[in-house]
C-alpha positions as CSV (number, residue, x, y, z in Angstrom):
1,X,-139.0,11.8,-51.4
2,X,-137.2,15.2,-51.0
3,X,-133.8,13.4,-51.5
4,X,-135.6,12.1,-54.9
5,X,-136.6,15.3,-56.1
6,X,-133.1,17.0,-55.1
7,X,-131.8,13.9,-57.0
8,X,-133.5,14.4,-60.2
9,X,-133.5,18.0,-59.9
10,X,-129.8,17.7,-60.0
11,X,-129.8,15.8,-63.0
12,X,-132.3,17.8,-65.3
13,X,-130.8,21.0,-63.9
14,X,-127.6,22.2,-65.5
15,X,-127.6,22.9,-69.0
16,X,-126.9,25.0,-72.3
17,X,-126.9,27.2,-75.4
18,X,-128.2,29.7,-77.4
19,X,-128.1,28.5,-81.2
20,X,-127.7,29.9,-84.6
21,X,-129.5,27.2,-87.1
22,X,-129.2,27.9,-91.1
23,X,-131.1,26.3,-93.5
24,X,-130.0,24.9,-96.6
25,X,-132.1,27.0,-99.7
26,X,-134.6,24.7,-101.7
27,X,-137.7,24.7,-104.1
28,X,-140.1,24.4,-101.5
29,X,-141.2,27.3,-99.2
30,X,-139.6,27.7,-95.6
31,X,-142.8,26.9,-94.3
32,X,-142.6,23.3,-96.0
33,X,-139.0,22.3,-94.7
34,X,-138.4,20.9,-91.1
35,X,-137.6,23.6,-88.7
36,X,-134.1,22.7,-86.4
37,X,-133.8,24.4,-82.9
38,X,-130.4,23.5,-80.7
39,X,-132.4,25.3,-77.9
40,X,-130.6,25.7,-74.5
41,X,-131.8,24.5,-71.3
42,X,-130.1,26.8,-69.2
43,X,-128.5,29.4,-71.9
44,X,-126.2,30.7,-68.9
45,X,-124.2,27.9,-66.5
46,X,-122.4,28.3,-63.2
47,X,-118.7,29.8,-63.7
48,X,-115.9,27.8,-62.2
49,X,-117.7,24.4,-61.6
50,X,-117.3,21.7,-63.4
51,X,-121.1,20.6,-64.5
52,X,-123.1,18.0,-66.1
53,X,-125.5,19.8,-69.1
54,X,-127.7,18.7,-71.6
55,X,-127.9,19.6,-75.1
56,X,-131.4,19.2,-76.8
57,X,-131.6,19.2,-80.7
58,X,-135.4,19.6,-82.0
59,X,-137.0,18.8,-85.6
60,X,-140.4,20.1,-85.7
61,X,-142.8,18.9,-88.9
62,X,-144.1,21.4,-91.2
63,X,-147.8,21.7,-91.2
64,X,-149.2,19.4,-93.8
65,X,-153.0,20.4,-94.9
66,X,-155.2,17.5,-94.5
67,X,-156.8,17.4,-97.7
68,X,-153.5,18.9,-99.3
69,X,-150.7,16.7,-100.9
70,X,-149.1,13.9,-99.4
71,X,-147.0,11.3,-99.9
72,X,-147.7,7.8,-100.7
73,X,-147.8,4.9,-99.0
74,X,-146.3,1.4,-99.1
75,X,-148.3,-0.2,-96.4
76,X,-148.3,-4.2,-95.0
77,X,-151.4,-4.9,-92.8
78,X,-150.3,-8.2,-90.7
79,X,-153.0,-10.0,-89.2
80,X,-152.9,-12.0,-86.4
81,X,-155.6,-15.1,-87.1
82,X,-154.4,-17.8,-84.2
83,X,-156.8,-19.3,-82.4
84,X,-156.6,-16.8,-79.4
85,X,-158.5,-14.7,-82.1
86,X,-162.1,-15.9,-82.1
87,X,-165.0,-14.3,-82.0
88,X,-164.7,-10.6,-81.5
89,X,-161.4,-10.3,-81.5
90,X,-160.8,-11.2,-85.3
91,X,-164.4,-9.7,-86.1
92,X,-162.9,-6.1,-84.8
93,X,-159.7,-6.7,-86.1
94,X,-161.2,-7.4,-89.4
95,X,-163.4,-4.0,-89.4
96,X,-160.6,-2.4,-88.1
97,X,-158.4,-2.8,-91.4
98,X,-161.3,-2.7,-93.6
99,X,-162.1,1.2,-92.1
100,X,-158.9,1.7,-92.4
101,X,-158.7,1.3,-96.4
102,X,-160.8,4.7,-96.3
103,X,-157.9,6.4,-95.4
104,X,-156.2,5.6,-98.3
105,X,-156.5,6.1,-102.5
106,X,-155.5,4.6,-105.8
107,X,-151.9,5.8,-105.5
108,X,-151.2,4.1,-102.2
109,X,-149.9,0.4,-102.2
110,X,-151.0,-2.3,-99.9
111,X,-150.6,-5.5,-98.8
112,X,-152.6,-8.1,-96.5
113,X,-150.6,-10.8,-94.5
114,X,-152.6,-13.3,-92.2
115,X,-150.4,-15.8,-89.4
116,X,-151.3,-18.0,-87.1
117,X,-148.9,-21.1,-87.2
118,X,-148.5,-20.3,-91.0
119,X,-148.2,-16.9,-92.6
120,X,-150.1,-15.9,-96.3
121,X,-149.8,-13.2,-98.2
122,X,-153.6,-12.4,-99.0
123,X,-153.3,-9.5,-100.9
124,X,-149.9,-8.9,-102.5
125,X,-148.4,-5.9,-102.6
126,X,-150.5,-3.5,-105.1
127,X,-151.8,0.0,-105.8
128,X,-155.4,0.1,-103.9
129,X,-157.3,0.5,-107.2
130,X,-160.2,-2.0,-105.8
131,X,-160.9,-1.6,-102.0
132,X,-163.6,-3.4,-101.7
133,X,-162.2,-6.8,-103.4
134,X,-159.1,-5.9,-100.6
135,X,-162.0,-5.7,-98.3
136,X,-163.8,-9.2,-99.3
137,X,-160.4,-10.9,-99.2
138,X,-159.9,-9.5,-95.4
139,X,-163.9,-10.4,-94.1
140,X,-163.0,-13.8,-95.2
141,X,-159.9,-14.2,-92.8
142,X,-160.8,-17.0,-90.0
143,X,-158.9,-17.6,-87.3
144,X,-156.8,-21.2,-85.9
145,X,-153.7,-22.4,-85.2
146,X,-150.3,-20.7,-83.5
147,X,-148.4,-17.6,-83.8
148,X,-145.6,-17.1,-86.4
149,X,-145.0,-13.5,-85.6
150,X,-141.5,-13.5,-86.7
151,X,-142.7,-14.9,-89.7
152,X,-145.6,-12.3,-90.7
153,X,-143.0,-9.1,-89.8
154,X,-140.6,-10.6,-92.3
155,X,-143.5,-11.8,-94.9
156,X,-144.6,-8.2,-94.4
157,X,-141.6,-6.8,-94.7
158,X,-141.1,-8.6,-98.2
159,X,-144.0,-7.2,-99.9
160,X,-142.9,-3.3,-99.0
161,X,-139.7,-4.0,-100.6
162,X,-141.5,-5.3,-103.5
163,X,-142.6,-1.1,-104.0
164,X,-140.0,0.4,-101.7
165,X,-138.2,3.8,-102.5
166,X,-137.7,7.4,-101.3
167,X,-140.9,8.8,-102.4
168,X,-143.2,6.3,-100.7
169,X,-143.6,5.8,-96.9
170,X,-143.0,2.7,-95.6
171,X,-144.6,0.9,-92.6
172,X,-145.7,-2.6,-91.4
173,X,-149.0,-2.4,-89.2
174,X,-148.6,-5.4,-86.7
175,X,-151.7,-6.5,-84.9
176,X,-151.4,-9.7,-82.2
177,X,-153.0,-10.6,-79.4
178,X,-150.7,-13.7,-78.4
179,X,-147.4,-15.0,-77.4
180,X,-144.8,-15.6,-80.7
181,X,-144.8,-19.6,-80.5
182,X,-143.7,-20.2,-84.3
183,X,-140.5,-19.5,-84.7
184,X,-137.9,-16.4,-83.5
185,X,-139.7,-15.6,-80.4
186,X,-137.4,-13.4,-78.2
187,X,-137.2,-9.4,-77.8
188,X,-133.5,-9.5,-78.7
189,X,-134.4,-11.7,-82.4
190,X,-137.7,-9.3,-83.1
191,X,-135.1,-6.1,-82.1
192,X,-132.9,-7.2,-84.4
193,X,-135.4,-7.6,-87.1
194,X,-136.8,-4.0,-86.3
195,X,-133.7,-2.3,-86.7
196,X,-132.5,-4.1,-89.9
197,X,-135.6,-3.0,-91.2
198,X,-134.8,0.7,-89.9
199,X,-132.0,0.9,-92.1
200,X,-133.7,-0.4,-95.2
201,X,-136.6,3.4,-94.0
202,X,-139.2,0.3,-93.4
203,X,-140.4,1.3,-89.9
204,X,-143.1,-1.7,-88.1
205,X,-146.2,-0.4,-86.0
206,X,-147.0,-2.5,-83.5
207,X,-150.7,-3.3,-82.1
208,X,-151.1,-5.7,-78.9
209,X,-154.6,-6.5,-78.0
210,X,-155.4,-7.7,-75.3
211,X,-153.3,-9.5,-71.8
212,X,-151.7,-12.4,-73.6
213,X,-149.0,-10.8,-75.8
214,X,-145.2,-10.3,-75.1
215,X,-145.2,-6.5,-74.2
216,X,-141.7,-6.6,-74.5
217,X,-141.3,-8.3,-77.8
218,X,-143.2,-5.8,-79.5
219,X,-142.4,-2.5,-78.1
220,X,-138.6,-4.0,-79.1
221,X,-139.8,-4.4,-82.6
222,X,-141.6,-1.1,-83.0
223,X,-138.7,0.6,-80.9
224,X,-135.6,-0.5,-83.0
225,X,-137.3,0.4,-86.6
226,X,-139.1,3.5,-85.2
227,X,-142.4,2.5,-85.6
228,X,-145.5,2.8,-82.9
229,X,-146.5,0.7,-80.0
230,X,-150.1,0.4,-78.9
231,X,-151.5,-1.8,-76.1
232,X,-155.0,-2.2,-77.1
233,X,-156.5,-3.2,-73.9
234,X,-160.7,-3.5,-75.6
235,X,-161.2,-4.7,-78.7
236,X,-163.7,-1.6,-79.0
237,X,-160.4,0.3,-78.9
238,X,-159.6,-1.0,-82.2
239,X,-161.0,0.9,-85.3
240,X,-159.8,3.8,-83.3
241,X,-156.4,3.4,-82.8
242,X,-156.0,1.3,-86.4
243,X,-157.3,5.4,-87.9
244,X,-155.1,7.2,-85.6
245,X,-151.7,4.6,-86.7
246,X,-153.2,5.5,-90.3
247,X,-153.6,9.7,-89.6
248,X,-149.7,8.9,-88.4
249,X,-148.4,7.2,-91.8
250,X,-150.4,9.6,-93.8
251,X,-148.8,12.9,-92.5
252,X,-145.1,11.3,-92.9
253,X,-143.2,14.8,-94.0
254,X,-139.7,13.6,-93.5
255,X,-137.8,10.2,-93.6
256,X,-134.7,9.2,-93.1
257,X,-133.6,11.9,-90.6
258,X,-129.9,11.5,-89.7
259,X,-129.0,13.8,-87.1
260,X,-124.5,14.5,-86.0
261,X,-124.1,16.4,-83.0
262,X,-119.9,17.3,-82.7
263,X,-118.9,17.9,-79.4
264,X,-115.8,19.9,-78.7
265,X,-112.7,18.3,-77.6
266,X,-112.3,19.0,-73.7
267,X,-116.2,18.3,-73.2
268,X,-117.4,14.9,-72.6
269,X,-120.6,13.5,-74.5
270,X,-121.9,11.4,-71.3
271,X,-125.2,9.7,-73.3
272,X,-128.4,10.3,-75.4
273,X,-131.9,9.9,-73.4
274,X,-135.0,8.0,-75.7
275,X,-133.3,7.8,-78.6
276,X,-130.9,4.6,-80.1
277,X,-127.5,6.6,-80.8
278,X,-124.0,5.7,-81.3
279,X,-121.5,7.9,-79.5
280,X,-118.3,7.8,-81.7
281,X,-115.3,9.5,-79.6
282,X,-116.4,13.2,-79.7
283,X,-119.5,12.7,-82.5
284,X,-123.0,11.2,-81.3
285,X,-124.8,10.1,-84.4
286,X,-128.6,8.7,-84.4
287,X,-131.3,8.3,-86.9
288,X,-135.2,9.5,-86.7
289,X,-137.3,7.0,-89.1
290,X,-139.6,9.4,-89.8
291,X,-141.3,12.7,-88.6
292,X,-144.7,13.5,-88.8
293,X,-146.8,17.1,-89.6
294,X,-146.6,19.1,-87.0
295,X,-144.6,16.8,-84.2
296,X,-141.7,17.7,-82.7
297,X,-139.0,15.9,-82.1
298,X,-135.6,15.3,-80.5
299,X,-132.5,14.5,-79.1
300,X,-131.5,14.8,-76.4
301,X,-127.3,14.7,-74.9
302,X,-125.8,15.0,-71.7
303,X,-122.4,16.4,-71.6
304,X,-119.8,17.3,-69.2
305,X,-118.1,20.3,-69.1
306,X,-115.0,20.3,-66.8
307,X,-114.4,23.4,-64.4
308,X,-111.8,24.6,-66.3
309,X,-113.8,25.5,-69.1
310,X,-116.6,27.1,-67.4
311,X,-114.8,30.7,-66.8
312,X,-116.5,34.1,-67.1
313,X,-115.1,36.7,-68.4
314,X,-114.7,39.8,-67.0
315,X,-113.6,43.4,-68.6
316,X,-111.0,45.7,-68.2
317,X,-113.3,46.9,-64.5
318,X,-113.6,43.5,-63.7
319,X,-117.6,43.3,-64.5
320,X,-118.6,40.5,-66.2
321,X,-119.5,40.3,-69.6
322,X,-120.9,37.5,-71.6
323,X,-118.5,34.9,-73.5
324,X,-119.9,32.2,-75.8
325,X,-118.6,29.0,-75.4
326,X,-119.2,26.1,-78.0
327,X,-120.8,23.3,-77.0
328,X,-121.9,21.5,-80.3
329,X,-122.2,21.8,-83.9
330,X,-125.4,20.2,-85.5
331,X,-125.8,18.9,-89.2
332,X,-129.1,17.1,-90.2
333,X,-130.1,15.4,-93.4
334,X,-133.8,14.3,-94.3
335,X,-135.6,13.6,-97.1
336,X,-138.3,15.8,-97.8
337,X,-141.9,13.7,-98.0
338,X,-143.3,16.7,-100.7
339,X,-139.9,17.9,-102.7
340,X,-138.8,14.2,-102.7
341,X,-135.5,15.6,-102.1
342,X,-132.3,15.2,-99.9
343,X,-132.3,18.6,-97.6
344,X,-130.0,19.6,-94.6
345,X,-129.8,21.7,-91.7
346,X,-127.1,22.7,-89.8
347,X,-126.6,24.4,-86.2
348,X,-124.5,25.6,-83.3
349,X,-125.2,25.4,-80.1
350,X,-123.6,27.5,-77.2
351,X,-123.3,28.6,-73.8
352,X,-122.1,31.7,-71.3
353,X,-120.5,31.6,-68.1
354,X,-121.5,33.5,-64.8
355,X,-121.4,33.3,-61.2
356,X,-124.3,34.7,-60.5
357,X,-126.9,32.0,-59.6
358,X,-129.7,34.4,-59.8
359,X,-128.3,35.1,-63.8
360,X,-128.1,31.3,-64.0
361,X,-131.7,30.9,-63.1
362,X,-133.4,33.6,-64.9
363,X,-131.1,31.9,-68.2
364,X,-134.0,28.7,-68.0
365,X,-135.9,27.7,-71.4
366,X,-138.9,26.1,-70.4
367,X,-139.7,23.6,-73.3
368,X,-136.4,22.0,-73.1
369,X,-136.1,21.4,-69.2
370,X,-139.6,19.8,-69.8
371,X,-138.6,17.8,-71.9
372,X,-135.4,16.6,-70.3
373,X,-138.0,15.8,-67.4
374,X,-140.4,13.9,-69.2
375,X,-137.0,11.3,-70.3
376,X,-135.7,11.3,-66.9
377,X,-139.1,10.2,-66.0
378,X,-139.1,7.8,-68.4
379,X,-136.0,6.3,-67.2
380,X,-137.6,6.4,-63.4
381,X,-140.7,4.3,-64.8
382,X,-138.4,1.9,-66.4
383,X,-137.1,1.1,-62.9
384,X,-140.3,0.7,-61.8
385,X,-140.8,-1.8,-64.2
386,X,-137.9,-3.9,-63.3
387,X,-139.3,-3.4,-59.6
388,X,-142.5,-5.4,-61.2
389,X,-140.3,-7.8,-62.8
390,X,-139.1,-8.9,-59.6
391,X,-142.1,-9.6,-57.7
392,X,-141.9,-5.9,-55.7
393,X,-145.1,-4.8,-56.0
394,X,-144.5,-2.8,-53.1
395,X,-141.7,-1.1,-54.3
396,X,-143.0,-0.5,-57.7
397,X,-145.8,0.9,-56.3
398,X,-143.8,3.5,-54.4
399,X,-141.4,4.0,-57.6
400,X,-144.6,5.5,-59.4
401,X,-145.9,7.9,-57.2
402,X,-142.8,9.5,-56.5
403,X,-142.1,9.9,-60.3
404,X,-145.8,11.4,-60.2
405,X,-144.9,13.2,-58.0
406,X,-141.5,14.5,-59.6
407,X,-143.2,14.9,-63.1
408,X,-146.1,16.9,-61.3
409,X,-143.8,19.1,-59.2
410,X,-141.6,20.0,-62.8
411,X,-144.8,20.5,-64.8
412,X,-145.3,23.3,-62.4
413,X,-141.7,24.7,-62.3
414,X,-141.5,24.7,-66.2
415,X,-145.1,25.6,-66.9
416,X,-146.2,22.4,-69.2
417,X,-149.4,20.9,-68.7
418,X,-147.9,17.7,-70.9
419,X,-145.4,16.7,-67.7
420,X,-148.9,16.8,-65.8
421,X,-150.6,14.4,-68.3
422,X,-147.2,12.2,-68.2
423,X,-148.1,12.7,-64.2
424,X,-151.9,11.2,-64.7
425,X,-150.1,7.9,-66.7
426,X,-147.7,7.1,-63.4
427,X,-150.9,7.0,-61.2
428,X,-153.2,5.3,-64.1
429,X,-150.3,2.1,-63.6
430,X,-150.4,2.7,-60.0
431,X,-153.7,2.4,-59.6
432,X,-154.1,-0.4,-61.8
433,X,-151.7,-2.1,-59.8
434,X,-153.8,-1.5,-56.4
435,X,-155.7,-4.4,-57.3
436,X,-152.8,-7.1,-58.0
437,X,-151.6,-8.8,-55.4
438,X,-148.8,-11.0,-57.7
439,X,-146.8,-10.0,-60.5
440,X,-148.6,-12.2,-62.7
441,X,-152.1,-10.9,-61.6
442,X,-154.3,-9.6,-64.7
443,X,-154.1,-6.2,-63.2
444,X,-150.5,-6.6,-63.0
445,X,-150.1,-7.7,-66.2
446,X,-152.1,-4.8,-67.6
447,X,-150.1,-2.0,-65.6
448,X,-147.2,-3.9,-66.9
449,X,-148.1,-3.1,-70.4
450,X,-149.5,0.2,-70.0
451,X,-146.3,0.9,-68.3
452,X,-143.8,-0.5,-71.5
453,X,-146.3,1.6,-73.9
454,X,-145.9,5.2,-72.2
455,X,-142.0,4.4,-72.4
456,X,-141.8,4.2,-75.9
457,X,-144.2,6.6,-76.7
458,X,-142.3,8.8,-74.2
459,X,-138.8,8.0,-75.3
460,X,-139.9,8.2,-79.3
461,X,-142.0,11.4,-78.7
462,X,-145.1,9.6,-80.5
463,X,-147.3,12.2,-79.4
464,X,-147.7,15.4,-81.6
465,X,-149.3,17.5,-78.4
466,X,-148.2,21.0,-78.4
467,X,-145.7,21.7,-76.4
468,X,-145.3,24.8,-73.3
C-alpha cells in the first residue's frame, strides 16, 4: 500500500504556474461573467530535473439569484414505458415529471416522448403555456412492450431542434430502467449519438432506475454530450433527483465553452484527465457543454518538462532569484446564458525554478492538487471496475480501499473535506460489494453502477460543492 501511495503521490506531485488571466470588457458586470484561473499546483518545480507537471485551467459560474433571471429552456422529457415499468415504477416516474413542470414557466419549451418498443412524441415541442394539459397527457402514459432507447434520444433530440438556438438551453432528460433491445443498443452507438448531439449545444441527462439497465450505455450517452448520469437505485429517489437534474438546467450560465491551452515548443502535452480533448501537436483543445451558477470547473493537463528547461537562475552572487518560465497560454470562448453574447477569456500560465525542496514545497496550492487527486482517483476506480468486469472480486475489493485510502490520506495533506467525501463513495462500493459473491450478484451489480456514476460525476465535476 505504501508503494501505492508513493506511486500516486508521484504522479499528482509535480506541477505549475502562477497565472495572469484578462478578461475581455462587456455590458454585463464582472460579477456576471465566468471567472478563468490557470492556478498552479506547485508554483515553484525542482531545478535541473526533468519532471512530469500538471496544468489546471478553472471556469467558475457566476452566482445566478434564484428567483432572478434566467435563461430559457428547450427541454425533452423521455420516458421509459416498457413493460419492466409497472406499477410503481411508471407511477413515480410519472409524478416525477409532472413535479417537475413546477420548475418551469410560460417561456420555457417542452416536450414529452414515451418508448417502449415504439417511441411517441406526446407532447410536441411547445412553450409550457398549459401545465396541467402537459400533466394529463403524462398521468395517462401506461406501460408495455420493449426498449427503443436509441430511438427516444434521437425522437428527443428532434423536438429540441425544432426551438434550438443560443439563447435557450438545451437538454434531453433520459429516464430507463431496462436494457436498449429496440434498435442501436451498444455504448460505442449511444456515444456516438451523445457527442453528435454535443456539437449541435444539445447535452442528454441520463436517469437509470433501478438494476436492469446498461450502466455503461448511459453514462456513455450522458458523458459524450456532457449531460448527467444518475443511478436511481429506489424509485422514492425519483422526484428528488428529477428537481435537482431541473435546479441543474435552470442555473445554465454558460454554453458552449471552448477552451485552447498552447503549450510551448520543448514541453510535451502528455494527456487531459476527465475531460474528452483532442491534443493537436503542441495545442490541447476540448469543449465544456455547459456550466452552471456557481460550479467550478476544469481541465486538467499533464505535461513534461525536460531537464533542460527546468534551470534556476542565479544573480551576479550566485543566489537564486526567481525566473518565469511559460508553460501555457489559455484562450476561452462561452456564450453568456444572461448577455446572450459570445465572451472570452484569455490566460498565462507559468512556473519558477529552484533547487531548494523546502521552496518547492512551501510553492503547493491546495485546490488544484485536490483536484488532480480526485481524477487520479477516478482513474484508480476505473481499474477497479475492470477488476469487476473480470470476475476479481477480490481484487476489486482491494482496488477500493486503497484508493480510499489514497483519497483519505490527500484530503488531509491538501486540506479538502471533498477528497474525504470522494473517500466515503470508494467504501460505499466496497461495502456493497461485501455481500456479492459473483460479478453478476445484485449487490454486484449495484456497486457496479454506483461505481460508473461517481466516475462521471467525478470526471465532469457534476457537483457544484465548494471547494478547499
Amino acid at each position: 500500500m505504501r508503494n501505492l501511495f508513493r506511486n500516486l503521490a508521484t504522479i499528482v506531485a509535480a506541477v505549475v504556474m502562477c497565472s495572469a488571466v484578462r478578461v475581455q470588457a462587456r455590458e454585463l458586470p464582472e460579477a456576471q461573467k465566468l471567472t478563468l484561473e490557470a492556478a498552479p499546483g506547485f508554483s515553484v518545480l525542482k531545478a535541473g530535473d526533468k519532471q512530469q507537471a500538471w496544468i489546471r485551467v478553472g471556469l467558475k459560474g457566476f452566482h445566478l439569484k434564484r428567483e432572478g433571471a434566467r435563461a430559457p429552456i428547450n427541454v425533452a422529457i423521455v420516458l421509459d414505458r416498457s413493460g419492466s415499468m409497472q406499477g410503481d415504477k411508471i407511477q413515480q416516474a410519472r409524478e416525477a415529471a409532472i413535479g417537475a413542470l413546477d420548475m418551469l414557466n410560460a417561456n420555457d419549451i417542452v416536450s414529452i416522448i414515451a418508448y417502449d418498443s415504439d417511441v411517441n412524441v406526446l407532447v410536441p415541442a411547445t412553450k409550457l403555456t398549459d401545465k396541467e394539459q402537459v400533466a394529463n397527457i403524462i398521468r395517462a402514459i401506461q406501460p408495455g412492450g420493449n426498449t427503443a432507447l436509441f430511438g427516444g434520444v434521437s425522437k428527443g433530440a428532434a423536438e429540441v431542434r425544432k426551438f434550438m438556438d443560443d439563447k435557450h438551453v438545451n437538454r434531453v432528460i433520459l429516464l430507463s430502467d431496462g436494457l436498449a433491445n429496440v434498435g442501436p443498443s451498444a455504448p460505442g452507438e449511444l456515444g456516438d449519438l451523445g457527442a453528435s448531439m454535443k456539437k449541435e449545444n444539445i447535452s442528454v441527462s441520463t436517469l437509470g432506475l433501478g438494476l436492469g439497465y446498461n450502466e455503461d450505455l448511459m453514462v456513455a450517452l450522458a458523458g459524450k454530450s456532457g449531460g448527467n448520469h444518475q443511478f436511481i437505485e429506489n424509485t422514492s429517489e425519483l422526484a428528488g433527483i428529477f428537481r435537482r437534474e431541473f435546479d441543474d438546467v435552470l442555473s445554465v450560465v454558460a454554453q458552449s465553452v471552448d477552451v485552447k491551452i498552447d503549450i510551448p515548443e520543448g514541453i510535451r502535452p502528455v494527456r487531459v484527465l476527465g475531460n474528452a480533448a483532442d491534443i493537436n501537436g503542441q495545442s490541447v483543445i476540448t469543449r465544456l457543454s455547459q456550466v452552471y451558477s456557481d460550479q467550478q470547473k476544469h481541465v486538467v493537463v499533464e505535461v513534461e518538462i525536460p531537464a533542460d528547461l527546468a534551470q534556476a537562475a542565479v544573480d551576479s552572487s550566485g543566489a537564486e532569484i526567481a525566473k518565469l518560465s511559460q508553460l501555457a497560454t489559455v484562450s476561452v470562448s462561452y456564450i453568456n446564458m444572461l448577455s446572450e453574447a459570445m465572451e472570452t477569456l484569455t490566460g498565462e500560465v507559468t512556473v519558477s525554478f529552484s533547487s531548494s525542496d523546502e521552496t518547492v514545497k512551501s510553492s503547493v496550492n491546495n485546490a488544484v492538487m485536490a483536484d488532480v487527486v480526485a481524477l487520479v482517483a477516478s482513474e484508480q476506480n476505473k481499474l477497479a471496475t475492470d477488476l469487476l468486469d473480470r470476475g476479481d472480486l477480490a481484487g476489486c475489493r482491494l482496488s477500493l480501499e486503497k484508493n480510499a485510502a489514497f483519497l483519505n490520506l490527500n484530503a488531509d495533506a491538501y486540506k479538502c473535506p471533498t477528497l474525504k467525501e470522494l473517500a466515503d463513495s470508494n467504501l460505499d462500493q466496497l461495502q456493497r460489494l461485501q455481500q456479492a459473491d459473483s460479478k453478476d450478484a445484485p449487490a454486484a451489480l449495484s456497486a457496479r453502477k454506483a461505481m460508473r456514476g461517481y466516475q462521471i460525476e467525478t470526471d465532469s465535476q457534476q457537483s457544484k460543492a465548494p471547494k478547499p
